[in-house]
C-alpha positions as CSV (number, residue, x, y, z in Angstrom):
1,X,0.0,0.0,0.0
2,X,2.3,2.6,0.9
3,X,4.9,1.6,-1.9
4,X,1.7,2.5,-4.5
5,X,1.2,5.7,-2.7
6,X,4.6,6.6,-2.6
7,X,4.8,5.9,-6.5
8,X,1.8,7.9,-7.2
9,X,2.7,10.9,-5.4
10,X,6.2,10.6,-7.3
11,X,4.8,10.8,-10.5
12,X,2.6,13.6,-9.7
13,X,5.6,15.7,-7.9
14,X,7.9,14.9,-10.8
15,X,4.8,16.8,-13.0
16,X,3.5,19.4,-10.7
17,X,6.2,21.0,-8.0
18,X,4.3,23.3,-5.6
19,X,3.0,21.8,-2.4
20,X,-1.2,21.9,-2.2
21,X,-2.9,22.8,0.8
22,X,-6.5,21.9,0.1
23,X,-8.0,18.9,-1.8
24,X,-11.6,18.3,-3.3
25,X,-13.5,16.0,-4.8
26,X,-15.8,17.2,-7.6
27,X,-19.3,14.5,-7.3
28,X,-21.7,13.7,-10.1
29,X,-22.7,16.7,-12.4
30,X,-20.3,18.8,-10.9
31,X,-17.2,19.0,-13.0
32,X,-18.1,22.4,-14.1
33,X,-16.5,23.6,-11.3
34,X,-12.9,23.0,-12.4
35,X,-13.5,26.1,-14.5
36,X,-13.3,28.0,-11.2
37,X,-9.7,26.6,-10.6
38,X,-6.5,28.1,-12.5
39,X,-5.2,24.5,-13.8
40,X,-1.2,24.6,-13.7
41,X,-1.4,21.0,-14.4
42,X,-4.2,18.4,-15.5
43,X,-3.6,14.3,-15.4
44,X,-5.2,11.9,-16.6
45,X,-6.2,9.5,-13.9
46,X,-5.2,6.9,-16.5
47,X,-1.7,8.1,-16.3
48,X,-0.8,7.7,-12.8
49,X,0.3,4.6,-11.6
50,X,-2.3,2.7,-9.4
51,X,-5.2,5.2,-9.6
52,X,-8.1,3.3,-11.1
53,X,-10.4,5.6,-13.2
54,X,-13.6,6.6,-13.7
55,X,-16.4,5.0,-15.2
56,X,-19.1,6.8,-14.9
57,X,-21.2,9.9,-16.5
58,X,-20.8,13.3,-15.0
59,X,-16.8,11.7,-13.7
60,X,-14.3,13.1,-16.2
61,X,-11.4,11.4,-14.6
62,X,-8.7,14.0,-14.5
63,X,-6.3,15.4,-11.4
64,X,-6.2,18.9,-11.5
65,X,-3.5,20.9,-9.6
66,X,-3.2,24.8,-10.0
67,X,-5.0,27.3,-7.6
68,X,-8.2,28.4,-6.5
69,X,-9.1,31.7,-4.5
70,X,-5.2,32.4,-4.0
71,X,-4.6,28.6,-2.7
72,X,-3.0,25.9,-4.0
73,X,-5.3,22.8,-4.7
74,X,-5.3,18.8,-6.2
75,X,-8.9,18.5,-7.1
76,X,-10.6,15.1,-8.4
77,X,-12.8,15.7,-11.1
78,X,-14.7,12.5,-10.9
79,X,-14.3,10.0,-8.4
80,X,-14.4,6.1,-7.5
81,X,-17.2,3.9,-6.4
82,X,-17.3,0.7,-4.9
83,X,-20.5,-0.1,-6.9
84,X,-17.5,0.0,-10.4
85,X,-16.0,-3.0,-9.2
86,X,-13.3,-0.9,-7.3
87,X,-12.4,-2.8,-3.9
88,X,-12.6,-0.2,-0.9
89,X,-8.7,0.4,-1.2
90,X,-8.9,0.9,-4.5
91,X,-12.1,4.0,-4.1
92,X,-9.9,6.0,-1.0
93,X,-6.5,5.7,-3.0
94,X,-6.4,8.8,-4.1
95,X,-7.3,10.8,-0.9
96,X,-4.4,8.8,0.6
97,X,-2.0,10.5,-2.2
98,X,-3.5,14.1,-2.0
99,X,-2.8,13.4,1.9
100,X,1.0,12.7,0.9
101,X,1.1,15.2,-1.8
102,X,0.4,18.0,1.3
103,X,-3.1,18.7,1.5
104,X,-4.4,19.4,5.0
105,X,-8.4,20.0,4.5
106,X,-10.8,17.8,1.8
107,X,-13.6,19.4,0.9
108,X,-15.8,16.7,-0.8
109,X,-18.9,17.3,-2.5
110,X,-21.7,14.4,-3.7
111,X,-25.2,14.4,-5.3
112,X,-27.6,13.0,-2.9
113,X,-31.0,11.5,-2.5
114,X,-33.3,13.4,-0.2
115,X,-34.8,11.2,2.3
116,X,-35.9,13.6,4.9
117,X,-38.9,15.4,3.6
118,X,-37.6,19.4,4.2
119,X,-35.7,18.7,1.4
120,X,-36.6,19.9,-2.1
121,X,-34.5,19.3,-5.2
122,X,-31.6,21.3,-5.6
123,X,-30.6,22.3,-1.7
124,X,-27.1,22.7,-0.7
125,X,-27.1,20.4,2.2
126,X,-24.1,20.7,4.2
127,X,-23.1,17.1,6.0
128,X,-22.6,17.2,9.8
129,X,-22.3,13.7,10.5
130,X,-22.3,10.3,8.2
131,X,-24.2,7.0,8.8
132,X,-21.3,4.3,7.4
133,X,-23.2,0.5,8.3
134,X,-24.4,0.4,5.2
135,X,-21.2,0.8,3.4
136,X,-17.6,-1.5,3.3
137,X,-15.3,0.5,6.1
138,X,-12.2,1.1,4.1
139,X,-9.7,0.5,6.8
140,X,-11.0,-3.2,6.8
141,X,-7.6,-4.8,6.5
142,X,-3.8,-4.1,7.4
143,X,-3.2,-1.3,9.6
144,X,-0.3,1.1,8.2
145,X,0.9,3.2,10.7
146,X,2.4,5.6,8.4
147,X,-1.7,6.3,7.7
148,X,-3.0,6.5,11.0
149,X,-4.4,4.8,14.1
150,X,-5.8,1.1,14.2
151,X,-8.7,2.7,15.8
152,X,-9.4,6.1,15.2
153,X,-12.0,8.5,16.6
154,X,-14.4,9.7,14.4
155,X,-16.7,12.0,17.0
156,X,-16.7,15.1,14.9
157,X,-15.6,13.7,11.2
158,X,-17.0,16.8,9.6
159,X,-15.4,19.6,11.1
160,X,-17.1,22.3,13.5
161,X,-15.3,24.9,12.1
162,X,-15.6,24.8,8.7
163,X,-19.1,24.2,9.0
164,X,-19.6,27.4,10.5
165,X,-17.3,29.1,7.7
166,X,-19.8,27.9,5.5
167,X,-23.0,28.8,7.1
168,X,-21.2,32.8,7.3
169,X,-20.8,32.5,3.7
170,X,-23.9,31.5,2.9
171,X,-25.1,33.9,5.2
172,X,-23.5,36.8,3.3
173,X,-24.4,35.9,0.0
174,X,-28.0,34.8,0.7
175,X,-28.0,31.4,-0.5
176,X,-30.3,28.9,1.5
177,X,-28.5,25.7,3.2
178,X,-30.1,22.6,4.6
179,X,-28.0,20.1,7.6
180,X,-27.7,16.7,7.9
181,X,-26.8,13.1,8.0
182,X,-25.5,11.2,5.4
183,X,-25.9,8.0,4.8
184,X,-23.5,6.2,2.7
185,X,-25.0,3.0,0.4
186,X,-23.1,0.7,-2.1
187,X,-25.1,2.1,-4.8
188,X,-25.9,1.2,-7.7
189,X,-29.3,0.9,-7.3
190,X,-31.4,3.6,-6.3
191,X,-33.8,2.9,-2.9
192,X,-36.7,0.8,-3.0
193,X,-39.3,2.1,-0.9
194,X,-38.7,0.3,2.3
195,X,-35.0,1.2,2.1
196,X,-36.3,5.2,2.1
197,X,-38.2,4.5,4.9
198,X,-35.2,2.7,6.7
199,X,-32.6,5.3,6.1
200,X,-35.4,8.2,7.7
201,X,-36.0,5.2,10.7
202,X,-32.0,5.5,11.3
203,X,-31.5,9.1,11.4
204,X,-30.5,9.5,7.7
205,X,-31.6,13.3,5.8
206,X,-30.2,12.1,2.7
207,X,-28.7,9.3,1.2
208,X,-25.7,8.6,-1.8
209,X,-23.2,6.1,-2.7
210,X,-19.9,8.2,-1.8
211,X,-18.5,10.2,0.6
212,X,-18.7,7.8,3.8
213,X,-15.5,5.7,2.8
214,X,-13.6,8.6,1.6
215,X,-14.0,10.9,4.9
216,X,-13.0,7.4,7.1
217,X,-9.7,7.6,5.2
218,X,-9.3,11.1,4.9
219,X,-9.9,11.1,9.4
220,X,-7.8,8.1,9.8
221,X,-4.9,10.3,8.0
222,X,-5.4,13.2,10.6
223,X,-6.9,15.9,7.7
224,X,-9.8,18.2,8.5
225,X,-12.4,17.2,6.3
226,X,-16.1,19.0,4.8
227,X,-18.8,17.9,2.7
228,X,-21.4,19.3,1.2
229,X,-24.6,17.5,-0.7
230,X,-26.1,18.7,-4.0
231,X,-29.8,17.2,-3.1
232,X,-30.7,15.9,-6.9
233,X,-33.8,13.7,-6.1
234,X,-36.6,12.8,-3.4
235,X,-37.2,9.4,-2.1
236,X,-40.1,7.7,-3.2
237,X,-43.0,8.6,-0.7
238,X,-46.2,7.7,-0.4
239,X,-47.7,6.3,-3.6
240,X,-45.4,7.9,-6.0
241,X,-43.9,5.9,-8.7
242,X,-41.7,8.2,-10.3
243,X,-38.3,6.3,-11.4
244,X,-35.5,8.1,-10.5
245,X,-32.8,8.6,-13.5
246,X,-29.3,9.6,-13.5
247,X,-29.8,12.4,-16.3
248,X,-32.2,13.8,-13.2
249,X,-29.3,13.7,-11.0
250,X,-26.8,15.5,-13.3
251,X,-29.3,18.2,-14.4
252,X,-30.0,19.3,-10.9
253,X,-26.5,19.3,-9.6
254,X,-26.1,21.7,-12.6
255,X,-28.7,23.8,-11.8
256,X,-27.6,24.2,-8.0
257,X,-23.6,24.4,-9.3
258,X,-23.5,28.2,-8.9
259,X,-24.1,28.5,-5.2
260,X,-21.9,25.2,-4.8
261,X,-19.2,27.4,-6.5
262,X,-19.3,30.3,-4.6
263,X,-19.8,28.5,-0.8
264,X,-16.0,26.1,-2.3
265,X,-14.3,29.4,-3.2
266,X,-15.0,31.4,-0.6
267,X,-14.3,28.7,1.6
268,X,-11.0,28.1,0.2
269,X,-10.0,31.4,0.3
270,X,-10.8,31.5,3.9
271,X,-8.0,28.7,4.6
């Protein structure tokens, strides 16, 4: 394991020289935002060795490096999901490398079902806590020291302090935000009925197949970590039958991107 990270974070620092403070992971429909960032250098995910790459729509599969609102950054655009055949090691790999490439905060975003019914499509929903029984954990496995504890505390996983950042931004600029838990699926089916009524019964707002595995690695490594849910679609409820599609999901995360943009930015800048 860490001979692959160590390899990895070779080939990127051989390409790209300056050390990034803040990584992010760019979920479903939101690539648009890499225009925000000033890319010094882009990579193929395909290029670096032992990154697996994406496979799915709205996941362009590219490492950017550059700088975003006067910071330097290593942002994902597209990520890995244990529902593409990826083992658990394979999905967190690359938030182990950003961790060794310097970063110190992750900011990950996702597009997420809405379970609890305050939510409307298209709500920022910032994450202040995960549910992760439903998911594989990723530290499942050998212990590497190098990475972090055996057993490490994850009390506040989603940090305090940049949750209030983000609310004060928000604030400022007018733009609404909903709170909640997260609850973390293997994906890829969407829920049936009884599932939505499960994840409400266990304290889940919302519900997506990211997100858990990759803020248990990012913790486990000791960085300060934020999330943030693009709320794309509504649980089924009641007696509506209305299939939920992937185009839905991508078209509402598009539609919400501009607010997303702003909340990352200023967020960053406030680093």
């Amino acid at each position: 394991m860490m001979t692959k990270i160590n390899e990895a974070v070779a080939f990127i620092q051989n390409i790209y020289k300056d050390e990034p403070v803040v990584g992010i992971v760019l979920g479903s429909g939101l690539g648009n935002f890499a225009k925000e960032i000033t890319v010094e250098k882009e990579i193929p995910y395909g290029d670096i060795p032992h990154f697996p790459v994406s496979t799915v729509e709205g996941h362009s599969g590219k490492l950017l490096l550059g700088e975003l609102s006067g910071k330097k950054i290593v942002a994902m655009a597209g990520r890995f999901h244990f529902y593409e055949g990826y083992n658990m090691q394979e999905v967190v790999f690359p938030i182990r490398v950003m961790k060794f490439l310097g970063i110190k905060t992750l900011l990950l975003s996702n597009a997420a079902g809405g379970v609890n019914p305050k939510l409307r499509v298209g709500d920022l929903m910032i994450v202040t806590d995960h549910i992760s029984q439903l998911t594989v954990n990723p530290l499942i496995g050998k212990n590497y020291k190098e990475l972090g504890t055996r057993f490490p505390d994850m009390t506040e996983p989603y940090k305090k302090d940049l949750i209030n950042k983000v609310k004060n931004i928000a604030i400022a600029k007018g733009i609404k935000l909903q709170e909640g838990v997260y609850l973390g699926v293997t994906g890829p089916t969407f829920e049936t009925k009884a599932e939505y009524l499960m994840i409400q019964a266990m304290g889940g707002d919302a519900v997506g197949m990211s997100t858990v595995p990759e803020t248990i690695a990012a913790v486990h490594m000791g960085l300060a970590v934020f999330a943030m849910s693009i709320i794309t679609d509504l649980g089924i409820r009641g007696d509506d039958e209305t299939p939920i599609t992937h185009a839905e999901v991508l078209a509402a995360a598009k539609e919400a991107e501009p607010a997303f943009s702003h909340i990352f930015k200023e967020l960053v800048a406030q680093l």
